[in-house]
C-alpha positions as CSV (number, residue, x, y, z in Angstrom):
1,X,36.8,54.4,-54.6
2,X,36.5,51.1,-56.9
3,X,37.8,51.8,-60.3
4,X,35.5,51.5,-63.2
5,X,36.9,48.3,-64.6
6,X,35.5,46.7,-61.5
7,X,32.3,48.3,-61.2
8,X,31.8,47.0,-64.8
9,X,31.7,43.5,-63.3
10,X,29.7,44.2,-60.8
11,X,26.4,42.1,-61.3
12,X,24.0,44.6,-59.9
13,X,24.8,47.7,-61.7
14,X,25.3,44.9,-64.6
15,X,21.3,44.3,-64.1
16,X,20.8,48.3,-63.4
17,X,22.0,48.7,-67.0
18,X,19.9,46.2,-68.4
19,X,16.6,47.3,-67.1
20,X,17.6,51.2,-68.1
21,X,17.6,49.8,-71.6
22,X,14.2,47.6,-71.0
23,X,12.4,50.6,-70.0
24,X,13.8,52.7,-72.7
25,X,12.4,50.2,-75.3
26,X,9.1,49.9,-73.7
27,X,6.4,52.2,-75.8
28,X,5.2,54.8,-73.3
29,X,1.2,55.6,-74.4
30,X,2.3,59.1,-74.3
31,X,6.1,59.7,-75.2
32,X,7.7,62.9,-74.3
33,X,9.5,64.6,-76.3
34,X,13.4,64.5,-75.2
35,X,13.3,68.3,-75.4
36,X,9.9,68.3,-73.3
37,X,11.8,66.4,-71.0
38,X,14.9,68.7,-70.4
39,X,12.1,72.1,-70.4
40,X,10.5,70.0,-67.3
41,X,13.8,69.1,-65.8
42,X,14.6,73.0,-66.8
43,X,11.7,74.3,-64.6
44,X,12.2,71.5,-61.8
45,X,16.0,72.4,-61.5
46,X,15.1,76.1,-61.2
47,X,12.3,75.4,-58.4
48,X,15.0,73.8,-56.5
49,X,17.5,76.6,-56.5
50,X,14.5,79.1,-55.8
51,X,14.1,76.7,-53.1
52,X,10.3,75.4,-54.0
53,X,11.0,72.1,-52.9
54,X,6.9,71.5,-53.0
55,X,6.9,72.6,-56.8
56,X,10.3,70.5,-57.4
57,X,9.1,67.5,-56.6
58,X,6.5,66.4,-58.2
59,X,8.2,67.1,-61.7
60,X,11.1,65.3,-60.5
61,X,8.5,62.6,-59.4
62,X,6.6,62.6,-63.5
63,X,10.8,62.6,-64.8
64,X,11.9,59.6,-63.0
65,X,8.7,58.0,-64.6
66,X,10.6,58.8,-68.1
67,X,14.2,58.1,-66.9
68,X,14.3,56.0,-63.7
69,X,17.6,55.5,-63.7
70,X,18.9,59.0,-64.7
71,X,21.5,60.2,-62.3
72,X,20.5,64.1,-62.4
73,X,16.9,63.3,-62.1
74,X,17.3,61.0,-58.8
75,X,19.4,63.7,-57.5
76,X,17.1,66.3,-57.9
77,X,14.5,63.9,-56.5
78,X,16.6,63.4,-53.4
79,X,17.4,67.6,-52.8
80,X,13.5,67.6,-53.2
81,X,12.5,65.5,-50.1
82,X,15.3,66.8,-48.5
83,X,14.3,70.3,-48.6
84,X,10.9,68.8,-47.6
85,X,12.8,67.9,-44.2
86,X,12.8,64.1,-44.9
87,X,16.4,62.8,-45.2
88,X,15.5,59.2,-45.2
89,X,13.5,59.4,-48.2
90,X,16.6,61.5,-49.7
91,X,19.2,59.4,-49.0
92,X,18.0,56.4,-51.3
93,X,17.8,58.4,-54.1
94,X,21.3,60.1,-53.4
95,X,22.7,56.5,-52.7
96,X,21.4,55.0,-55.9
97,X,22.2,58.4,-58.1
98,X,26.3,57.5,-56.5
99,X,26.1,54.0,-57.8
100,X,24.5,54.4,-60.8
101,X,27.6,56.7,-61.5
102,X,30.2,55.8,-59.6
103,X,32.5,58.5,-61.6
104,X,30.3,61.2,-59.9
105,X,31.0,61.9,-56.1
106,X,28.9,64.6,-55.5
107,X,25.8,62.7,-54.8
108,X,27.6,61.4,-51.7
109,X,27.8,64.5,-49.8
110,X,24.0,64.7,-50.1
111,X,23.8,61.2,-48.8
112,X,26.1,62.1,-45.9
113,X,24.4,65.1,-45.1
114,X,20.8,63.1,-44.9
115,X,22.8,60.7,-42.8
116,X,23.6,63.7,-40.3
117,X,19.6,64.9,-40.2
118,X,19.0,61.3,-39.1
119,X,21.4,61.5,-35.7
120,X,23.5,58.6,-37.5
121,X,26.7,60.6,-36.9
122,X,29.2,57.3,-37.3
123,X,27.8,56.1,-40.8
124,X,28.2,60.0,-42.3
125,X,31.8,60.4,-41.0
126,X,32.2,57.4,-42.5
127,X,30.6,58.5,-45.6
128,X,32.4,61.5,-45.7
129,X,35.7,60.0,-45.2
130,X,35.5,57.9,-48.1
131,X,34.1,60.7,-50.3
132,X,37.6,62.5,-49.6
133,X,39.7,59.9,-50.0
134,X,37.5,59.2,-53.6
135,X,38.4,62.7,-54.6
136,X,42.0,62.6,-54.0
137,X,44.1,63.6,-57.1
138,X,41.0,65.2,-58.8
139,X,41.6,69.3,-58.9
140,X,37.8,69.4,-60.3
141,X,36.6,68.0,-57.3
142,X,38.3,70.0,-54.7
143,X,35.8,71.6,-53.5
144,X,33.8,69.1,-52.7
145,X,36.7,67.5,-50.6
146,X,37.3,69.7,-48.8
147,X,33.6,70.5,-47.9
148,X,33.6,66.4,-46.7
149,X,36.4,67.1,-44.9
150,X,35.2,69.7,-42.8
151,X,31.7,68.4,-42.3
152,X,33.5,65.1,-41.2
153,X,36.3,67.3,-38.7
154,X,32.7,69.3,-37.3
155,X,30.7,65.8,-36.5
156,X,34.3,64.5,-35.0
157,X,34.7,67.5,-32.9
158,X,30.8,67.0,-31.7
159,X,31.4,63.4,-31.1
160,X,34.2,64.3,-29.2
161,X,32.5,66.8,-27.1
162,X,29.7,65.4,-26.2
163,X,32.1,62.1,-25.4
């Protein structure tokens, strides 16, 4: 996984940054309230875990009009359409959520797993090997290693049988 000191150089997230702060500074007709914003993200979050992906998403769609570029709102966005049944919308969202911070893993095994629902086997081992290897030497992300891991032995093992 790149270090931080060289994704600070990178041009694109460079540019990323830039228009976060444009859009922050834009006057909205109707501003939110931060604390209206984290009740919506509240109730969006808690459809997703009762699994109402049809309630999620279109609160996750009205939060990404306030914070575009806010990690936990693309990823809720992605598990949305994913629990809709469309991965390739899903795995844009997950993708950018990864880059916009790179510090954060997790959104990659999303990604992967959209990757999967799409038959592109090779690109989510792929994935998935490079999420374990970017959690090596970090107890707090363990779990989520070791959950790559064995997605990425499974798809070998089916690649292998059906070789």
């Amino acid at each position: 996984m790149a270090s931080t000191h060289q994704i600070d150089r990178d041009p694109a997230l460079a540019w990323l940054e830039a228009l976060r702060k444009r859009i922050e500074a834009t006057p909205v007709a109707d501003p939110l309230e931060p604390a209206i914003i984290e009740a919506v993200y509240a109730r969006a979050y808690a459809a997703l875990e009762a699994a109402q992906y049809a309630h999620a998403w279109p609160l996750f769609v009205m939060l990404l009009g306030y914070r575009p570029t806010e990690p936990r709102m693309l990823v809720g966005f992605a598990h949305a359409f994913k629990g809709l049944g469309m991965p390739r919308h899903a795995a844009l969202p997950f993708g950018l959520a990864a880059y916009i911070d790179p510090e954060n893993p997790r959104p990659m095994l999303g990604f992967a797993q959209c990757l999967i629902a799409m038959h592109e086997a090779e690109a989510a081992r792929a994935v998935l090997s490079n999420l374990a290897a970017g959690c090596e030497g970090r107890e707090d992300l363990r779990a989520l290693a070791e959950q790559a891991v064995a997605l990425r032995d499974i798809l070998e093992r089916d690649v292998a049988r059906h070789a």
